[in-house]
C-alpha positions as CSV (number, residue, x, y, z in Angstrom):
1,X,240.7,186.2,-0.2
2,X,237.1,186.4,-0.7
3,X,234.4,184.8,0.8
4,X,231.9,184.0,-2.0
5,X,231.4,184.9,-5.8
6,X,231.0,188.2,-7.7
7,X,226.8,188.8,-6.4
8,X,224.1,188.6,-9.1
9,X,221.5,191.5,-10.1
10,X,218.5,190.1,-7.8
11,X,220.9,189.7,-4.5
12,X,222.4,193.4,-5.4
13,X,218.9,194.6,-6.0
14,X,217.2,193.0,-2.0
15,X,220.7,193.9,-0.5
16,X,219.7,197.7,-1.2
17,X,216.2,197.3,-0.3
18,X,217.6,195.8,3.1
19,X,219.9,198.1,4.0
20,X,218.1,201.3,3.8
21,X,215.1,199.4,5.4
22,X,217.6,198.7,8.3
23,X,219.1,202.2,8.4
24,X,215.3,203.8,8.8
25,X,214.7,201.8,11.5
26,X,217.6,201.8,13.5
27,X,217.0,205.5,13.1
28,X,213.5,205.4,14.1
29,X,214.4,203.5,17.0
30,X,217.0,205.8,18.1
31,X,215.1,209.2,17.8
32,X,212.1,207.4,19.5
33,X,214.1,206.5,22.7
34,X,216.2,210.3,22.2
35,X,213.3,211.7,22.7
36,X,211.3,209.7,25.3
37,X,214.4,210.5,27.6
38,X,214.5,213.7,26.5
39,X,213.4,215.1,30.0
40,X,215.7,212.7,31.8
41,X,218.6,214.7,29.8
42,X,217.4,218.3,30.8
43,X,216.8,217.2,34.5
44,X,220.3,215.3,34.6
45,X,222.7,216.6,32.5
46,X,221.7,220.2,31.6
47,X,222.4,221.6,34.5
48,X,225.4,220.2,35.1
49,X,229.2,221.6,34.8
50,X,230.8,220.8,31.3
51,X,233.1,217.5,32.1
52,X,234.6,215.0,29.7
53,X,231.6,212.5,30.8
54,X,229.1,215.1,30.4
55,X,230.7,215.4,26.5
56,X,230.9,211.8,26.5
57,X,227.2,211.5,27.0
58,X,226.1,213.9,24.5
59,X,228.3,212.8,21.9
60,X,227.4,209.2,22.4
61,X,223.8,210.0,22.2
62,X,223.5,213.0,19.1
63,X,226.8,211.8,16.9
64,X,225.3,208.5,15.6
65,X,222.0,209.9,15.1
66,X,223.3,212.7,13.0
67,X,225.6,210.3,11.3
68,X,222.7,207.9,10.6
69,X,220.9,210.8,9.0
70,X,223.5,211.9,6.6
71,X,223.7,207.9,5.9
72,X,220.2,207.9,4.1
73,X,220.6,211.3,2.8
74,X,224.2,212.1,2.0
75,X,225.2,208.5,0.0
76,X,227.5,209.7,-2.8
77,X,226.7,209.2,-6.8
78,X,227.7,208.9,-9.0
79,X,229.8,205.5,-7.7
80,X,233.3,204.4,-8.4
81,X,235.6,202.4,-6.5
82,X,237.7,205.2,-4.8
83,X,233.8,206.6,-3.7
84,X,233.0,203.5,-2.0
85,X,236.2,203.4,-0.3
86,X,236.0,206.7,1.1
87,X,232.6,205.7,2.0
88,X,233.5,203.0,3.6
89,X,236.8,204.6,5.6
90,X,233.8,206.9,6.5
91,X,231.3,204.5,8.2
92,X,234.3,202.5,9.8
93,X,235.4,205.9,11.4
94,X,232.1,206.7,13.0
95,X,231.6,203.4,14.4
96,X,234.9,203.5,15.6
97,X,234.4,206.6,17.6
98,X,231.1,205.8,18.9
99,X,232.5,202.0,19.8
100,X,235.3,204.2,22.0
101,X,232.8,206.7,23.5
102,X,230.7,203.9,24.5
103,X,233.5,201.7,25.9
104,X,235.0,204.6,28.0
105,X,231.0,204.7,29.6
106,X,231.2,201.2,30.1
107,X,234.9,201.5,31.7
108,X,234.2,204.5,34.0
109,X,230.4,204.1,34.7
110,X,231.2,203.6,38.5
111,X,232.6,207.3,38.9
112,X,229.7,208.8,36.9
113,X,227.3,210.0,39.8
114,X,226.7,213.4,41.4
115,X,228.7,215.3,44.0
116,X,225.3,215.0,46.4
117,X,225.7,211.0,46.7
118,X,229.6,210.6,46.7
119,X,229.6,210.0,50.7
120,X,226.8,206.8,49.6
121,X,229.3,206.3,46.7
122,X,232.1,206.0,48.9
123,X,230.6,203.8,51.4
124,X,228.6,201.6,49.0
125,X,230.1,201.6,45.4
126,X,233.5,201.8,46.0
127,X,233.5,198.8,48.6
128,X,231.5,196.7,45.9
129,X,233.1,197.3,42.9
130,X,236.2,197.0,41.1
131,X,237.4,199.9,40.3
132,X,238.9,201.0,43.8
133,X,241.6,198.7,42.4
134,X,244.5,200.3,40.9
135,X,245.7,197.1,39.4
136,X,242.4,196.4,37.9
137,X,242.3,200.1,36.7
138,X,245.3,200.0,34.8
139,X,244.2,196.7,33.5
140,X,241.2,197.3,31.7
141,X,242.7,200.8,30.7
142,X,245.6,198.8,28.7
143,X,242.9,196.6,27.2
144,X,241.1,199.3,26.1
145,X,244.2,200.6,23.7
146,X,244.3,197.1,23.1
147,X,241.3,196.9,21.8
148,X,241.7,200.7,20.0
149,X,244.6,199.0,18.4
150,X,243.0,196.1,17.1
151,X,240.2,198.0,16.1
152,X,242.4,200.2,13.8
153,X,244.6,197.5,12.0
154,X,241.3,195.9,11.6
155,X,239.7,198.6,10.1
156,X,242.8,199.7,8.0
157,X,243.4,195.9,6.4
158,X,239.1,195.8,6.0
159,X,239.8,198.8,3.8
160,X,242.7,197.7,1.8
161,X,241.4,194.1,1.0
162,X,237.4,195.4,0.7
163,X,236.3,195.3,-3.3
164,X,233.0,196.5,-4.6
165,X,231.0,196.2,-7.4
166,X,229.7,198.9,-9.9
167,X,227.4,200.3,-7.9
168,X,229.3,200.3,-4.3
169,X,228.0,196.9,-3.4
170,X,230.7,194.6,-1.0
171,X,232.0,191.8,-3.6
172,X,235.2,190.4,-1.3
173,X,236.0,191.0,2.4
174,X,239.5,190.2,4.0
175,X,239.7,188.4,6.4
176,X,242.2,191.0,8.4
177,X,238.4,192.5,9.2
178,X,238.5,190.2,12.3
179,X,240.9,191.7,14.2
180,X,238.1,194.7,14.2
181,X,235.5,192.4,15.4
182,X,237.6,190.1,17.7
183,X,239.4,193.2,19.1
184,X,235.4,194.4,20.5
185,X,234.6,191.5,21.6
186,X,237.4,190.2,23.3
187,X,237.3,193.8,25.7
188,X,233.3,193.2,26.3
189,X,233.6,189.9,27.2
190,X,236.9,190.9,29.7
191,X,234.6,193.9,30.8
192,X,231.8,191.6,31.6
193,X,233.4,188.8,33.8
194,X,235.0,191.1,35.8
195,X,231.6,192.9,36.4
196,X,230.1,189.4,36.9
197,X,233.1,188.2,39.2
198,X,232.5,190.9,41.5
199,X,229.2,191.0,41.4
200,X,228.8,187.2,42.4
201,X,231.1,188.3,45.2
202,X,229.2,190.6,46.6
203,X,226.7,188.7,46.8
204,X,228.2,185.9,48.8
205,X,229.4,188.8,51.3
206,X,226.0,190.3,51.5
207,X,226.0,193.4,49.3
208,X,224.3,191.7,46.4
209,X,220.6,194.1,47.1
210,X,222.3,197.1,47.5
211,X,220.7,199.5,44.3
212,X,223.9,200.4,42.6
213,X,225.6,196.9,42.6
214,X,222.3,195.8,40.9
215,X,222.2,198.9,38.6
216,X,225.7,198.2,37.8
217,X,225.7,194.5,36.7
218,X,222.4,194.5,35.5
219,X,223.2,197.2,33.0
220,X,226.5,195.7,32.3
221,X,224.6,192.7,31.5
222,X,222.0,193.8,29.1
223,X,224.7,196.1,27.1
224,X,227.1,193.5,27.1
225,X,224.4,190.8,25.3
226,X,223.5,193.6,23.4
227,X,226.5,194.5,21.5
228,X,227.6,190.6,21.7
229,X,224.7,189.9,19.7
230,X,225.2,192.8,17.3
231,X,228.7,192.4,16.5
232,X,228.4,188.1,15.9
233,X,225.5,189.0,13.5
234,X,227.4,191.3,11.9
235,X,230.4,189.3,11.5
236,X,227.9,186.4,10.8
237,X,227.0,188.5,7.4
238,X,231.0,189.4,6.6
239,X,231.1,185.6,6.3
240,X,227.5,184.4,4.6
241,X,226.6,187.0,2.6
242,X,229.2,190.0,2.2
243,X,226.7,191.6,-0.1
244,X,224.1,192.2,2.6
245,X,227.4,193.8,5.1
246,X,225.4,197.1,5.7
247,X,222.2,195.7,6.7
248,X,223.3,195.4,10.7
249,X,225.5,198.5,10.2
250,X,222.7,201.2,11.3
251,X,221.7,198.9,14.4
252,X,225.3,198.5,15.9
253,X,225.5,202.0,15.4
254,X,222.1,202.6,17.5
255,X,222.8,199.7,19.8
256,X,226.3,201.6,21.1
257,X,224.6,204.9,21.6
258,X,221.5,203.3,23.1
259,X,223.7,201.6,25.6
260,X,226.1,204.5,26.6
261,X,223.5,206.9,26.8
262,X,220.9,204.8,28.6
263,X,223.4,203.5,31.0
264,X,224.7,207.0,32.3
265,X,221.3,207.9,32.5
266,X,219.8,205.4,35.2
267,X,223.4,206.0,36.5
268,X,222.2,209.7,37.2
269,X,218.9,209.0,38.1
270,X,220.0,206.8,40.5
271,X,222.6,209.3,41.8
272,X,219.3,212.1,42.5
273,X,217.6,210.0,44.6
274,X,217.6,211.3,48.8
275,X,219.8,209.3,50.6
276,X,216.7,208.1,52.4
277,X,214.5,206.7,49.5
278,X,214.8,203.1,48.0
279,X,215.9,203.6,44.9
280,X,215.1,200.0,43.6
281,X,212.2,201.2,41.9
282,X,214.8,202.6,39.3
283,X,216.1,199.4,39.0
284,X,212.9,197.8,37.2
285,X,211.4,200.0,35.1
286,X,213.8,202.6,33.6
287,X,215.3,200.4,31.0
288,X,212.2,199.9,29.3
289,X,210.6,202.2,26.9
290,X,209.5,205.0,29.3
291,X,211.2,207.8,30.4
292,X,212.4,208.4,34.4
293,X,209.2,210.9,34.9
294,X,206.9,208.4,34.7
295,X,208.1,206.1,37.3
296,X,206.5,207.8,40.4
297,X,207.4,207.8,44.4
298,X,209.2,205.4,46.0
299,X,208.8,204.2,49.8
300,X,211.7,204.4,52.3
301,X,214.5,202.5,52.4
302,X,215.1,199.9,55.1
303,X,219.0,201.3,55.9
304,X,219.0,198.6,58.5
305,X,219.6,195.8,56.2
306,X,223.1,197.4,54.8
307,X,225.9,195.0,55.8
308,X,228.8,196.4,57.5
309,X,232.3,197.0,55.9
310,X,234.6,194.1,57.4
């Protein structure tokens, strides 16, 4: 069922100028923050022993930028319907992978650090987090296929019900594309109040100023706002104007591998840092537009105000 009329000439005409205005700069944007953290990734992850997290991190960060390039350089002509539907299967494949790569950051960012701090890890992280718990474990881990399913039967009814118009431009969207929005969401949001949950927890028992509870939930916070915001505007298009779809597709795309990549870097930083330095200073500044080198020394830490493990 579709949402609106068939779109006329002028609304085809600005919904092309839009969306590769969008795509260029949620490219730009991208390759700008690639490359300011460029030295973070040679210092951090370079070096390092191939793991799947190590993968996870390169894909996350390179796949959507190389996807976003063929995007404004690859776009197939002449149109025709079965074009635009491989197109689309296309774009709804890449976000779906980069979604996933992100999500498993997001579910496994507490086991990301360095050999060097895992007795800090142990004594710190583990205690003030959530994932020492089996039961929780296991929990997010099923909501995650949940959401993998519900991504895919989204996708897969998005690409049966979709039609376009001569030239490739959305003229009806199903309403089975839901599920593919509702299925993201719903995991974030479960991600988030458990993060928040525990977080407020700690707090109450003491453990709120310790640096990686803070690095956790406050980059749990902003990513979760993040791709909240991203996906409602999104769906807020499906629903409004279905001819201006791709316009927000580019900048979900960037927003997932901004966040995954970003977030296992201050993960790392944080992780390099002698067990005697206060690492807080991370906590501030590496989120904003500047890399980790430019942050400076930090003063000692005050070990003395760590609460004990009851």
């Amino acid at each position: 069922m579709p949402f609106r009329s068939l779109p006329t000439t002028e609304e085809v005409a600005k919904a092309s100028q839009y969306v590769n205005r969008g795509s260029v700069g949620a490219l730009c944007f991208l390759l700008y923050d690639i490359l300011l953290t460029f030295d973070d990734e040679i210092d951090l992850f370079w070096r390092k022993k191939w793991s799947f997290m190590k993968f996870n991190f390169f894909f996350v960060r390179y796949f959507p930028l190389l996807v976003q390039m063929f995007l404004l350089t690859g776009r197939i002509r002449p149109f025709n319907n079965l074009d635009c539907r491989i197109w689309l299967i296309y774009q709804g494949t890449v976000l779906v992978l980069t979604i996933i790569s992100c999500d498993l950051i997001l579910r496994a960012r507490s086991k990301s650090f360095s050999p060097r701090f895992a007795q800090i890890l142990t004594y710190l992280a583990v205690h003030a987090l959530y994932f020492d718990s089996k039961f929780i474990q296991r929990l997010v881990s099923f909501s995650l296929i949940l959401e993998i399913i519900g991504v895919c039967v989204g996708l897969c009814l998005g690409i049966l019900g979709i039609h376009f118009s001569e030239v490739c431009v959305v003229t009806e969207i199903p309403h089975g594309l839901l599920y593919y929005v509702g299925a993201i969401i719903i995991f974030q949001t479960a991600l988030f109040g458990l993060t928040l949950y525990k977080f407020v927890a700690e707090l109450q028992a003491g453990w709120g100023n310790i640096p990686i509870v803070k690095l956790l939930m406050r980059d749990g916070t902003w990513a979760f706002f993040t791709l909240f915001v991203m996906m409602i505007g999104m769906s807020a298009y499906w629903f409004k104007h279905p001819t201006f779809t791709g316009v927000l597709y580019p900048w979900v795309l960037t927003s997932y591998s901004f966040s995954g990549y970003r977030i296992l870097l201050n993960i790392n930083h944080l992780s390099q840092q002698p067990c005697d330095a206060d690492v807080s200073g991370a906590l501030v500044s590496n989120i904003e537009f500047k890399s980790h080198h430019m942050l400076g020394g930090e003063p000692p830490v005050d070990m003395t105000s760590i609460p004990s493990i009851q």
